[in-house]
N, C-alpha and C positions, 0 to 999 in steps of 0.2 A: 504494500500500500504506500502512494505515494506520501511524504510528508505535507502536513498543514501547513497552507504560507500564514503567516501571521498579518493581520490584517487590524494596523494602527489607527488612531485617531489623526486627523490632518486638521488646519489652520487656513481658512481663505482670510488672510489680515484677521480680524479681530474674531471671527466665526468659527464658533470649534464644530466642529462633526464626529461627533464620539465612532460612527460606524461610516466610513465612508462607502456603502454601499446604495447609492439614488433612485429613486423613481424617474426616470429622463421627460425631457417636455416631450408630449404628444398632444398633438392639435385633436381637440375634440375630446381629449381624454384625461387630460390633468389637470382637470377642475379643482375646485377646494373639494370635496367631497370625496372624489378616489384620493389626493393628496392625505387628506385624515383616513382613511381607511389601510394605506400604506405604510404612513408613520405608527398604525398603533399594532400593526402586524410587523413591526419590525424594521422600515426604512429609516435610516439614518439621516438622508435629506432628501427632498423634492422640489422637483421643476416644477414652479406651471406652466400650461399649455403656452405653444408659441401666442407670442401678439403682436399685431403690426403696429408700427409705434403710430404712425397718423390716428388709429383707431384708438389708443391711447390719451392722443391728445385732446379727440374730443369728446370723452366720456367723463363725465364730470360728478355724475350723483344719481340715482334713480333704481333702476332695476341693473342695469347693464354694469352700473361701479357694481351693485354689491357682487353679481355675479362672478366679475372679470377678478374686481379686485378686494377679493374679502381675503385678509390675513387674520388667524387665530392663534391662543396665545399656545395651543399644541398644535400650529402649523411652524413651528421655528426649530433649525434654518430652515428659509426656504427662498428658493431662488425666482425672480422673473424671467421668462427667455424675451427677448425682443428681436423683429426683423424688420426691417424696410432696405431704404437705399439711401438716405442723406441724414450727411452724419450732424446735424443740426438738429434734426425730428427722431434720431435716438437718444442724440444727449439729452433735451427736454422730456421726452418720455420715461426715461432713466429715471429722471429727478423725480416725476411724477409716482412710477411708482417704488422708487424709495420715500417717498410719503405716504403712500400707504400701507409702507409695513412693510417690504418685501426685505429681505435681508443681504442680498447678493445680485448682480446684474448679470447674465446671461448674452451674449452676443449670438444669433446664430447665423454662421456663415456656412451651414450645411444642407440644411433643406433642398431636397433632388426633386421637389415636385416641379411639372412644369409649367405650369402658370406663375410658380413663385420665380423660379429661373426666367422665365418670359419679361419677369417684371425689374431685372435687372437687384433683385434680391437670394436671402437664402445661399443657396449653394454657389449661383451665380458668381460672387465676390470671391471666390478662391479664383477667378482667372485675372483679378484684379487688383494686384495687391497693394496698389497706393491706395486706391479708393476707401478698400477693405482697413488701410492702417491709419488711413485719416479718419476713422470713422471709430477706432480702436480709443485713438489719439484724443479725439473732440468727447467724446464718453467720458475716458478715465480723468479727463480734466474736471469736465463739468460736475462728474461725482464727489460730493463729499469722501476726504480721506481715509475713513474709516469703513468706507461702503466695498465691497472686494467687488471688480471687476474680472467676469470669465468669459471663455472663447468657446464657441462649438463649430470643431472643424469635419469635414471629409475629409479624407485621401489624397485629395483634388477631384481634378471637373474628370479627367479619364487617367489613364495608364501611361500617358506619352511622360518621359522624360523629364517637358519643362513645366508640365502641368507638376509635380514632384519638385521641382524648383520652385514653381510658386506655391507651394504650400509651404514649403521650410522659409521660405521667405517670409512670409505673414507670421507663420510660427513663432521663430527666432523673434521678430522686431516687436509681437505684441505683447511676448516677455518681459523685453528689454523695455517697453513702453509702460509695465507694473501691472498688467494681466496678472490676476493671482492664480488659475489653473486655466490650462485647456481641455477638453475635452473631444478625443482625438477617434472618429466611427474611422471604420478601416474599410468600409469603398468608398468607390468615386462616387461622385453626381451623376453620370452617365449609368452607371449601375441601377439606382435607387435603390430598391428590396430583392431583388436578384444578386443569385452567385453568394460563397461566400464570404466573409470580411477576414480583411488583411489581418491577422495577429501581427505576423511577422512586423509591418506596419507601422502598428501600434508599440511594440517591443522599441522597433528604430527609432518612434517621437520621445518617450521614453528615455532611453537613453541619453537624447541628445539635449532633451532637457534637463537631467540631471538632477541636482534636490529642489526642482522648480514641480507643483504637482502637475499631474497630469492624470484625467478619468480616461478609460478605455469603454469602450459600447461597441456593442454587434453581436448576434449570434449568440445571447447571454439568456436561455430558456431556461436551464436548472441549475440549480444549487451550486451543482457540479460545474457544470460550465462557467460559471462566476469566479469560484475559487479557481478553476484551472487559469481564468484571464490573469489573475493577480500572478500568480505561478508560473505562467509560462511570458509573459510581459516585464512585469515589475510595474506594474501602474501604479500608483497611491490610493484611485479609487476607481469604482465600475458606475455605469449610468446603466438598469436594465428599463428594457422599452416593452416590447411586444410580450416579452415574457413573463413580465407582471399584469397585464391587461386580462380581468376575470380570472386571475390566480396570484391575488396580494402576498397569500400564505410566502409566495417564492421566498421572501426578506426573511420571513422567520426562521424557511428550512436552512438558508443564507447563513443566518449566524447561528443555529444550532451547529451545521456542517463545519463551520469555522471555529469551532469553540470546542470541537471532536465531541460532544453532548450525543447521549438517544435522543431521537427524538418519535414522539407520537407516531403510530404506527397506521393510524386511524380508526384502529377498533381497539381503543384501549390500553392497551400494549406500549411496547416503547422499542423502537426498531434501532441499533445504531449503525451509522456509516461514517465511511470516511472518505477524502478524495478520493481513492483507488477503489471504491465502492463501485459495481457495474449496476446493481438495482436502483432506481429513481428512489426519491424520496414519495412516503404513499400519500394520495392525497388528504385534502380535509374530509373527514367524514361529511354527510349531506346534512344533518345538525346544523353542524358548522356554517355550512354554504348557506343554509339556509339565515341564521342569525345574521353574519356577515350582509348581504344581501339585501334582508331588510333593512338593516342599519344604514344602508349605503344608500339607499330607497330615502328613508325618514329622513338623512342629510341631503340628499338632493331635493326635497320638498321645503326644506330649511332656507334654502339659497337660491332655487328657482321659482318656487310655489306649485302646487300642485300640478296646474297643467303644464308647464315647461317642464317638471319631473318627470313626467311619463316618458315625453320623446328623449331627452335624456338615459335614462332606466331602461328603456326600450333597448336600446344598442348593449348594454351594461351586460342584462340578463342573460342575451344571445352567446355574450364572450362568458359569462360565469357559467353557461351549460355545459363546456368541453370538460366539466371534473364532474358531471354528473356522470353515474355508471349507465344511465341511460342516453349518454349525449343526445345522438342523431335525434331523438323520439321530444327530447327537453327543448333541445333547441327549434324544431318544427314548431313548437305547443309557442316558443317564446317569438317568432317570426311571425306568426298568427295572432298575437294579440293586438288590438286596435284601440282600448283604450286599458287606463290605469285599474279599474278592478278587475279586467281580464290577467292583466299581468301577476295581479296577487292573487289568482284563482291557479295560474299555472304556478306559483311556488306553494300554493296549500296543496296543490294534488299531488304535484312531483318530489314537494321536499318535504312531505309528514311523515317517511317512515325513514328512520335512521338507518343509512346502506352505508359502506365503505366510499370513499369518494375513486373519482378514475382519474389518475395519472393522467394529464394534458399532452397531447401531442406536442411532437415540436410544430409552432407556429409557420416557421419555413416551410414544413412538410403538409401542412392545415388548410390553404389554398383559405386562408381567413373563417373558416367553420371551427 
């Protein structure tokens, strides 16, 4: 069995992160509400979702502030990601929301969608790296000193050569410019969620930044595969994405794995493993899923109000079926609901009797089911 990497507390400037293992930003998906459901299953810190800073600028009070930017006093740390293209309407949005609470500012220069590339945002800015370091530059100014400024990079835009030049270019300068970490996904833009992610990559950014931090993301489904990133890399910390979506438990099996601990076996029991373990971690029992769920439910109703919760919960429920041992059959029942007491007709039917929960596919291999 292989040995446990040990996996320290890190420092963004004033910000401690007792477990640097994150919940990464996803658009649509790292609301306040999965954010609290992750930190109490075990995340050490959380993104919220990306936000474009123009969108930022003009939200000021109503439904949309509480929504976008509700901070709680067990949401800390937590990070804002921010994207556009001019480095004036990040800095100001920056500020903004460091007044609401947020702890940490977030750049992201990775986004491989294409309308956000289209828009001369997101991933876009790795083939750009004055732009991209004016923009580094005019941020970390405008932030209060004590606020830590972070980078989320790709690989670059593709595989060519000077696309790899200009990412260590940005890299490098937005270190040297007081960037407190980056956070380094291992494919390109041209990729997006195909193929898999560079480690090697990731090991090289790593490296060459030295005791500067640096989070690793990609390809980070199990427990297993976490630890192995810290292990086979040497990151400081991990950002998991798809991997936590409808399976928060990930954080917790995270640091039981990392601490060599049994842990829950889902019927009771207490299962141990270690890196070199080939058995998955079992999932939450349906109990479980079930409480979790609704909790997650009550907090989206908290923040959106009843009907903006549904459509909300709607998408949520779809992702928390792949740990039912019923998936296929759960997740049909949860596609088919149209309104908000359909959706809590399909958790009284499917989740009142206590089963073992099922082991998640990998996401990559999930085709999104």
């Amino acid at each position: 069995m292989a040995p446990l990497p040990t996996i320290s507390p890190i420092h963004l400037g004033p910000v401690r992160i007792e477990f640097p293992v994150a919940l990464a930003a996803m658009s649509g998906y790292t609301d306040w509400p999965t954010r609290t459901i992750a930190r109490r299953l075990g995340a050490g810190y959380t993104i919220c979702e990306v936000m474009l800073d123009r969108f930022i600028l003009k939200v000021t009070k109503g439904n949309k502030a509480r929504r976008y930017l509700r901070v709680t006093d067990e949401d800390h740390p937590v990070g804002a990601q921010l994207m556009g293209s001019s480095a004036d309407e990040f800095a100001a949005a920056a500020i903004k929301l460091v007044a609401a609470g947020f702890d940490v500012i977030d750049l992201n220069f990775g986004c491989p969608v294409k309308k956000v590339v289209g828009k001369c945002r997101g991933g876009y800015l790795l083939s750009q790296p004055q732009k991209a370091l004016q923009i580094v530059a005019r941020v970390r100014e405008a932030l209060p000193p004590h606020v830590p400024l972070t980078l989320k990079m790709r690989r670059g835009m593709d595989d060519t050569p000077e696309s790899q030049d200009r990412f260590f270019e940005i890299f490098d300068a937005a270190l040297a410019l007081g960037v407190a970490a980056i956070t380094v996904h291992g494919r390109t833009v041209r990729q997006r969620y195909e193929g898999r992610s560079s480690w090697d990559f990731v090991r090289e950014a790593k490296a060459r930044a030295g005791p500067r931090i640096v989070f690793g993301s990609g390809d980070l489904f199990t427990p297993h595969d976490c630890l192995a990133m810290f292990a086979q890399t040497g990151v400081d910390g991990i950002t998991v994405a798809r991997g936590a979506i409808g399976n928060p438990w990930v954080f917790r099996e995270i640091r039981a794995l990392a601490a060599g601990q049994p842990f829950p076996d889902g019927k009771g029991g207490q299962a141990p493993r270690g890196l070199g373990a080939s058995p998955p971690f079992p999932a939450p029992s349906v109990r479980e899923q079930r409480e979790v769920m609704a909790e997650h439910y009550r907090l989206a109703e908290e923040v959106y109000g009843p009907k903006r919760a549904f459509s909300v919960m709607y998408t949520q429920g779809i992702k928390y079926s792949r740990l039912h041992p019923q998936a296929q059959q759960v997740r049909d029942a949860f596609v088919a609901v149209r309104r908000a007491e359909q959706w809590w007709a399909v958790l009284e039917k499917w989740y009142a009797e206590d089963l073992p929960g099922r082991v998640p596919p990998d996401p990559a291999d999930d085709s999104g089911k």
